[in-house]
FIRO-413602 format. One line per field, with one value per residue (C-alpha): x, y, z; residue number from 1. Coordinates in Angstrom, 2 decimals. Layout:
N
u	(X | ...);
v	(Y | ...);
w	(Z | ...);
k	(NUM | ...);
% end
This chain:
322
u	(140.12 | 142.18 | 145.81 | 147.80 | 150.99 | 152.41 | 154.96 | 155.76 | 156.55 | 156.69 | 160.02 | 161.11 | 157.45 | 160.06 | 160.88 | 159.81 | 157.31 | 158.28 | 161.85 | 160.91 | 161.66 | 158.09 | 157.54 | 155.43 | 152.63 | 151.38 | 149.10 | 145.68 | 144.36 | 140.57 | 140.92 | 142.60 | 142.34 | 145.93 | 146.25 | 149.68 | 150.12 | 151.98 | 150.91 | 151.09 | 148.04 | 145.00 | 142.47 | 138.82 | 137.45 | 140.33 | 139.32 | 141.78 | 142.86 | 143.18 | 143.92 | 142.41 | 142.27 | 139.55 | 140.61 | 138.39 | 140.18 | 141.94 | 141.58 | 144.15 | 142.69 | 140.37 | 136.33 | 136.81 | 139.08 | 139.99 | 143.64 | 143.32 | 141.45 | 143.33 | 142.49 | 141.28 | 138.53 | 139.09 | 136.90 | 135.62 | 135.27 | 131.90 | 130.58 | 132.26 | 133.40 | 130.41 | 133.15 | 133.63 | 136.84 | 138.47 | 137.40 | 138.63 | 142.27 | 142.43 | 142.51 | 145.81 | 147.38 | 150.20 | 150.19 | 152.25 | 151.96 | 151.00 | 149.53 | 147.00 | 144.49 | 142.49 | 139.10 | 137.14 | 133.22 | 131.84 | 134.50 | 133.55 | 130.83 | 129.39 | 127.85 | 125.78 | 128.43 | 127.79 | 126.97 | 128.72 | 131.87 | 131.92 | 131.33 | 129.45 | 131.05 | 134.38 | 137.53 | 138.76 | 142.09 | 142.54 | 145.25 | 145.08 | 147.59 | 147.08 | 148.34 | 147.27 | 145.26 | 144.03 | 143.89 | 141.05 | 140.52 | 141.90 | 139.97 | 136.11 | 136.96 | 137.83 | 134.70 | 132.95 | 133.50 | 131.55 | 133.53 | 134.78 | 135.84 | 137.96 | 139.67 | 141.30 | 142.62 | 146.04 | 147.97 | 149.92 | 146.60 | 145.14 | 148.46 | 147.53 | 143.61 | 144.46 | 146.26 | 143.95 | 141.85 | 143.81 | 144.87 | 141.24 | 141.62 | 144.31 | 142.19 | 138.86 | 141.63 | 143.34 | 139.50 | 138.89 | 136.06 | 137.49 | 134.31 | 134.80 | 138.66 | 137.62 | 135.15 | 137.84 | 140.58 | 138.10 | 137.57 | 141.24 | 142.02 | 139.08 | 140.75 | 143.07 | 140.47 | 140.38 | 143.86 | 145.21 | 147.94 | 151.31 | 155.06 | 156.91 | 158.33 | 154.21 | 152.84 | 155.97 | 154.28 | 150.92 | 152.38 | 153.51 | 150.15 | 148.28 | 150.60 | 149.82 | 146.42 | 146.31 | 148.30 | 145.82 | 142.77 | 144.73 | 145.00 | 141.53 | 140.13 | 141.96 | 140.37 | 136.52 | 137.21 | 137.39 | 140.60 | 139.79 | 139.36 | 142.71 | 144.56 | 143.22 | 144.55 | 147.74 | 148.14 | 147.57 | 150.23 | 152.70 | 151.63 | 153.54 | 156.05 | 156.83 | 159.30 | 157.08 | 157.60 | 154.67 | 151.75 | 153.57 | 153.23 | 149.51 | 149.17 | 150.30 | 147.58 | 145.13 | 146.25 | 146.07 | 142.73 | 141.52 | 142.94 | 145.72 | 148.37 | 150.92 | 150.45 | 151.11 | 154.61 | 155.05 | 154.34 | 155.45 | 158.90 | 159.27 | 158.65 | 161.14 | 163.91 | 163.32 | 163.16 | 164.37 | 164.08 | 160.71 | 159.22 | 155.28 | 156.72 | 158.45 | 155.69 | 153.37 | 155.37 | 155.04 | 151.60 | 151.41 | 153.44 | 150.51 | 147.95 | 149.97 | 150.19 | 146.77 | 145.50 | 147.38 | 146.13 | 142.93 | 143.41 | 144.80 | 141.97 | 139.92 | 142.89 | 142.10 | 138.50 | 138.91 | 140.92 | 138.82 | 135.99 | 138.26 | 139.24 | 135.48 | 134.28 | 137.32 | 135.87 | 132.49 | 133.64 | 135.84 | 132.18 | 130.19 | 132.35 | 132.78);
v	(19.29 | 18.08 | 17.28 | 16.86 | 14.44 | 15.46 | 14.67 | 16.96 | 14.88 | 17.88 | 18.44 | 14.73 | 13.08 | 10.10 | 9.37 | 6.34 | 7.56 | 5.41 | 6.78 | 10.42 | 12.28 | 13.21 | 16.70 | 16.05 | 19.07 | 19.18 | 22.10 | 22.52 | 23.37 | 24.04 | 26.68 | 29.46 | 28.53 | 29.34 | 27.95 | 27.61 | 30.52 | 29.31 | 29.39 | 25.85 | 25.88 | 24.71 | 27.48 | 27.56 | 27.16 | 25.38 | 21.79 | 19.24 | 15.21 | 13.62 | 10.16 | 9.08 | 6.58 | 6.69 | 4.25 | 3.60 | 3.16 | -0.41 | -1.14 | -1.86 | -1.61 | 1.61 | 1.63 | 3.69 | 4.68 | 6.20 | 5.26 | 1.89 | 3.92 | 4.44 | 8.21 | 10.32 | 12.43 | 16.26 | 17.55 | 20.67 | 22.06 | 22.96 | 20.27 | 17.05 | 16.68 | 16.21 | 16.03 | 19.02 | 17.67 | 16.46 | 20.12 | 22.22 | 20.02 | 20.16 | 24.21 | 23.49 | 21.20 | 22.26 | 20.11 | 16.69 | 16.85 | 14.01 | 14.17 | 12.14 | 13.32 | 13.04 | 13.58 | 14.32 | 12.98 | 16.16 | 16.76 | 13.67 | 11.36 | 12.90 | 11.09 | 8.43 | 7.41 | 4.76 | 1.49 | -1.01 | 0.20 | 3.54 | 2.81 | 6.17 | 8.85 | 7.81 | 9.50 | 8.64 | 9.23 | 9.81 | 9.74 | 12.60 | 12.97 | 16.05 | 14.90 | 17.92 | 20.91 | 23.86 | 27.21 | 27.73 | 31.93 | 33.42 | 31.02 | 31.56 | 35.42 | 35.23 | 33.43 | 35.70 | 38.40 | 40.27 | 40.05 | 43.84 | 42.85 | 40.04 | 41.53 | 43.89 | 40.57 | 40.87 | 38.17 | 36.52 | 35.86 | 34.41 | 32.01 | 31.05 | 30.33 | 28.23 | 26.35 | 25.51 | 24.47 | 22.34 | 20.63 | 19.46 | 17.96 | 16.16 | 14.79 | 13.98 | 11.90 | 10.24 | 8.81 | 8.18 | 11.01 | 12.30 | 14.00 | 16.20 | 16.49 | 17.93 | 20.46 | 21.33 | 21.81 | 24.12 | 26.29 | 26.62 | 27.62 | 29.96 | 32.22 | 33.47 | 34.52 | 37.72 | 38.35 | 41.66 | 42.52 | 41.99 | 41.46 | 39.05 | 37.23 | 36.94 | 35.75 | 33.23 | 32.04 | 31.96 | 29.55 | 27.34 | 27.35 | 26.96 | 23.99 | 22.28 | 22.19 | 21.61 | 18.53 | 17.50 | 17.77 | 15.67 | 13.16 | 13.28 | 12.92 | 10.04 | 8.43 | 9.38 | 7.97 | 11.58 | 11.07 | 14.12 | 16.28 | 14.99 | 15.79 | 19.02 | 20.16 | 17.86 | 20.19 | 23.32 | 22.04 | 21.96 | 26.08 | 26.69 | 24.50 | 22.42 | 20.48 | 18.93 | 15.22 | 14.77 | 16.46 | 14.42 | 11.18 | 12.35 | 13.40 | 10.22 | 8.12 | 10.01 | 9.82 | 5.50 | 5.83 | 8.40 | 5.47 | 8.01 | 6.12 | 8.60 | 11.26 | 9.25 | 7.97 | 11.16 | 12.40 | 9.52 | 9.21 | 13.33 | 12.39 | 9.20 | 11.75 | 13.60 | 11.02 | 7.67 | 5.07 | 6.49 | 2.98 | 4.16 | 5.99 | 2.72 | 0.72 | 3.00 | 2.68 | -1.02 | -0.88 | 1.39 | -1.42 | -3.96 | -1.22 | -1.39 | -4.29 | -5.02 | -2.49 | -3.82 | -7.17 | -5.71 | -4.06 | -7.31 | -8.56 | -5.36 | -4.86 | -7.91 | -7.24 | -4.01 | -5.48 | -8.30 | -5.71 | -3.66 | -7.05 | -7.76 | -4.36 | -4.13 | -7.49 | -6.51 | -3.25 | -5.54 | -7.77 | -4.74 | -3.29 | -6.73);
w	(148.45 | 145.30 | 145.40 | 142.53 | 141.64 | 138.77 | 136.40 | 133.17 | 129.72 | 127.46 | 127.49 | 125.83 | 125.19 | 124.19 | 127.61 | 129.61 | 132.40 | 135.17 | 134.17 | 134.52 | 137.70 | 140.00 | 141.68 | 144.17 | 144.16 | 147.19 | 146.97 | 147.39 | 144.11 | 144.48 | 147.81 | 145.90 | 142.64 | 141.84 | 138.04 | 136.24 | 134.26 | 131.09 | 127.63 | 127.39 | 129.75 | 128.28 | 127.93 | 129.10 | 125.57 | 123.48 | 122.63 | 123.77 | 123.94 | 127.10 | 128.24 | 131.71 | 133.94 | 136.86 | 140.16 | 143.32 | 146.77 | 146.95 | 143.56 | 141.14 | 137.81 | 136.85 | 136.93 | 133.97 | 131.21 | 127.45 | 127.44 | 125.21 | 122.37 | 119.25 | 118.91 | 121.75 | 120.71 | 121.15 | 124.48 | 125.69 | 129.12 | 130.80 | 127.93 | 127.65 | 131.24 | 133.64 | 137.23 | 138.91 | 140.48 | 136.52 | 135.10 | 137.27 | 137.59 | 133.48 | 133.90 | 135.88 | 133.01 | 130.42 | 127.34 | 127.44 | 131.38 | 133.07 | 136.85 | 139.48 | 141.13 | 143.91 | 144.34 | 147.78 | 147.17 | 146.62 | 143.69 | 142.09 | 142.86 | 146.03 | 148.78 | 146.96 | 144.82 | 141.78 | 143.17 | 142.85 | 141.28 | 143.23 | 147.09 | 148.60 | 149.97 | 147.71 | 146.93 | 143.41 | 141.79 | 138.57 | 136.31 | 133.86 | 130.42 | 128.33 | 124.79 | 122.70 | 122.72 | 120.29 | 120.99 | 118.85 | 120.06 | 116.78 | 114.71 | 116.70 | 116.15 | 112.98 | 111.52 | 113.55 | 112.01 | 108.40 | 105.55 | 105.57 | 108.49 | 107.62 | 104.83 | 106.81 | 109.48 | 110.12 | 108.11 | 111.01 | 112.79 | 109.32 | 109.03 | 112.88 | 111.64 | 109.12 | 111.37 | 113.51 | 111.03 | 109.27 | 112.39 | 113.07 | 109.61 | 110.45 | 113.51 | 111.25 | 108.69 | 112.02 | 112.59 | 108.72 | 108.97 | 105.12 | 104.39 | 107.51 | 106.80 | 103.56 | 105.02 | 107.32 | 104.81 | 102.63 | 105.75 | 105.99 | 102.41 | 102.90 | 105.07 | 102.60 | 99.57 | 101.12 | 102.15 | 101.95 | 100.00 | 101.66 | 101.71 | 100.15 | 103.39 | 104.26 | 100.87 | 101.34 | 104.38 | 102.78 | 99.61 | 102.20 | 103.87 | 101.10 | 99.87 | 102.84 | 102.43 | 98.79 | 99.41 | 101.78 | 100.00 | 97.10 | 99.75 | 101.34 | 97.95 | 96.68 | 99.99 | 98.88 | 95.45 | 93.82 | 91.69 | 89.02 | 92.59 | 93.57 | 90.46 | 90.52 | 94.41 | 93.25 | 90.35 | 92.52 | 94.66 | 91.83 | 90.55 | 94.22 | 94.22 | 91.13 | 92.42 | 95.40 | 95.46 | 97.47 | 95.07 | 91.87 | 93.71 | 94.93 | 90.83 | 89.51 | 91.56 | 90.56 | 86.61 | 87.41 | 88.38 | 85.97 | 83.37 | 82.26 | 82.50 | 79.94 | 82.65 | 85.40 | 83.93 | 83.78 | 86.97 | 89.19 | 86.94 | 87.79 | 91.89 | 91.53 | 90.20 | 93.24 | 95.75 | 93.99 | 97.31 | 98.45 | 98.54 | 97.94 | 94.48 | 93.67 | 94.29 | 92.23 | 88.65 | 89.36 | 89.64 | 86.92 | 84.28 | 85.43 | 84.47 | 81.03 | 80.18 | 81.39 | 78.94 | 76.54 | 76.83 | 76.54 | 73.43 | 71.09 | 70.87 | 69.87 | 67.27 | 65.68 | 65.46 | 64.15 | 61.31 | 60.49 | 60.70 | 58.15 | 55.96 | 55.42 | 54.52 | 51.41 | 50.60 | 49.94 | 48.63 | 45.48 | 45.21 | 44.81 | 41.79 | 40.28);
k	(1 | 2 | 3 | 4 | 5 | 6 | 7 | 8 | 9 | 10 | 11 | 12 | 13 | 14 | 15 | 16 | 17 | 18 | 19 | 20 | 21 | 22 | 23 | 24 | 25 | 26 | 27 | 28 | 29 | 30 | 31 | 32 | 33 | 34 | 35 | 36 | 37 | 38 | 39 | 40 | 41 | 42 | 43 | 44 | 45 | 46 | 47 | 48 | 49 | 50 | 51 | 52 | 53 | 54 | 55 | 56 | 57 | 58 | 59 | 60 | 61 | 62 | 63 | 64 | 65 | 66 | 67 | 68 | 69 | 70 | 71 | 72 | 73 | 74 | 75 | 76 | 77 | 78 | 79 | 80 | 81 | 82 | 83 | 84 | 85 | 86 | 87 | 88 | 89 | 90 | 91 | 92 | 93 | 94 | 95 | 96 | 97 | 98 | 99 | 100 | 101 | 102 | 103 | 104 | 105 | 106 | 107 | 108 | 109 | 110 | 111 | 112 | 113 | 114 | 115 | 116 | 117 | 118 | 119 | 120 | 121 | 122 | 123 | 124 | 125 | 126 | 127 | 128 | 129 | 130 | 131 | 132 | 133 | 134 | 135 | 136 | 137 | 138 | 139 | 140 | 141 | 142 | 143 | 144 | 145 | 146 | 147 | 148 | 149 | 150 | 151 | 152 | 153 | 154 | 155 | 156 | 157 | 158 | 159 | 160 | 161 | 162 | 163 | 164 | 165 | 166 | 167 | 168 | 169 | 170 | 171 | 172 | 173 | 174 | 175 | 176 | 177 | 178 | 179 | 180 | 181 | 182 | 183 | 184 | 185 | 186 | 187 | 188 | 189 | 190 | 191 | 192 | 193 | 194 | 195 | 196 | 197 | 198 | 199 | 200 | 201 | 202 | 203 | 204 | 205 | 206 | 207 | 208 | 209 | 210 | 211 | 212 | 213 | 214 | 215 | 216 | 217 | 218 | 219 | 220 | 221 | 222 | 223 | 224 | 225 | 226 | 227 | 228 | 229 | 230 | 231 | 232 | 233 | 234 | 235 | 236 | 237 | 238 | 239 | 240 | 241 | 242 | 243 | 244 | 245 | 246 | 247 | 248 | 249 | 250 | 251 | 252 | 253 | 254 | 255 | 256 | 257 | 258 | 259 | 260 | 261 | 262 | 263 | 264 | 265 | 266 | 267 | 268 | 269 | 270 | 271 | 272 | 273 | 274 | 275 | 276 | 277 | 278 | 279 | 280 | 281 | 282 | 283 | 284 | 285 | 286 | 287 | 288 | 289 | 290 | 291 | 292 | 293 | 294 | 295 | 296 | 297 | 298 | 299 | 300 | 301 | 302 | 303 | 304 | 305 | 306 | 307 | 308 | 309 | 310 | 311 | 312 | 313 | 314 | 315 | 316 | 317 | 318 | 319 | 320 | 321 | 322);
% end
């Protein structure tokens, strides 16, 4: 038998926990398997972040637990979670809910336990926080599917597949994995070079898509050290909306370390107009004046040289006709 406590955070995630108001479930959740039926539920297949905390009886502090970790990675059911008891109560969870748990032996560690933190025969509780989730269905049936197939897709469900895929790119960037943020971002923009023809309110939808991602990628490859990548997305970015502070500010960084500093003025000067107290534009044109006067520096010194160089050869020019 399972019981659950829970408490439900996703209506203001802001709010203190001990401050929120408990429901007291008391329902046995593993006899008739009656499971919340909400579309916040997290489905059998979607991946999703949890926090957890795993406590033995008369213990204050938990045998085991992910809560201290910076980023959660995402999970799948009937692969990542090896206790019966913790699967079968995440099938009952709505994102943002928070709830404890408690486990009978045979829903957790059974009869022989795990000496010497688990005694045998144990119940556990566990404290359980769904933070986020994906419903990943539209996306596994999309790239299922032949390409005559997915040019016929319905557009909404492309928008929703993009999604999904750009939002594991956020996740690979949250853990510095930029190479897989990439590959993510590409799979995203891939959905739409087949997309049928549609209305304008839809293609409006797609731009926006698309911007997103393009402004991503601009981002992701400034991180790998791929600047002439990143002006290139930056630039698409602009084609869509060429007022976007964010891909001129992404453009001019890239133009600094492609040692183009003309273009840069003139992007990061363009982004300033739009948004003159964004601190990271600022803070760009002043590193962009140090890369000028740097290069300048630089170049005296060749500029004398080059005249000498030019002094000597008139020189031996006037010798040669005398």
């Amino acid at each position: 038998m399972v019981w659950k406590h829970s408490e439900d955070l996703s209506l203001n995630s802001k709010l203190d926990r001990n401050a929120c108001q408990y429901s007291l479930i008391c329902r046995p959740l593993l006899s008739d398997f009656d499971l919340l039926e909400t579309s916040y539920q997290v489905a059998s297949l979607s991946p999703f972040k949890i926090h957890y905390s795993a406590y033995s009886e008369y213990t204050d502090k938990p045998f085991d637990s992910n809560v201290q970790r910076d980023v959660p990675r995402f999970m799948k059911l009937g692969r990542d979670i090896t206790l019966l008891g913790m699967e079968l109560a995440i099938q009952t969870m709505r994102k943002g809910e928070f709830a404890r748990f408690l486990f009978k032996p045979q829903y957790a560690y059974g009869q022989m336990g795990c000496p010497p933190r688990i005694p045998a025969n144990a119940t556990v509780m566990f404290e359980l926080e769904i933070l986020h989730f994906v419903d990943t269905m539209e996306s596994d049936e999309y790239f299922m599917l032949s390409q005559e197939e997915q040019i016929t897709y319905p557009v909404e469900k492309l928008l929703k597949v993009a999604s999904t895929e750009r939002e594991f790119g956020n996740y690979f960037f949250q853990l510095r994995r930029y190479e897989d943020a990439k590959d993510q971002y590409k799979k995203a923009l891939s959905v739409f070079a087949h997309c049928p023809e549609t209305d304008k309110e839809q293609m409006q939808e797609i731009h926006s898509s698309k911007l997103l991602l393009y402004l991503n990628l601009s981002l992701v490859s400034l991180k790998l050290n791929a600047p002439r990548r990143a002006l290139v997305y930056g630039e698409r970015a602009l084609s869509i909306e060429s007022k976007n502070p964010k891909a001129l500010f992404r453009c001019g960084q890239a133009c600094i370390l492609l040692l183009e500093y003309d273009k840069a003025k003139d992007f990061l000067l363009r982004a300033q107009k739009l948004e003159p107290f964004n601190p990271d534009v600022n803070c760009a044109l002043v590193k962009l004046d140090r890369c000028y006067r740097d290069s300048e520096r630089l170049r005296s010194p060749l500029t004398i040289l080059d005249n000498l160089i030019e002094e000597w050869d008139r020189f031996a020019k006037r010798r040669q006709s005398i």
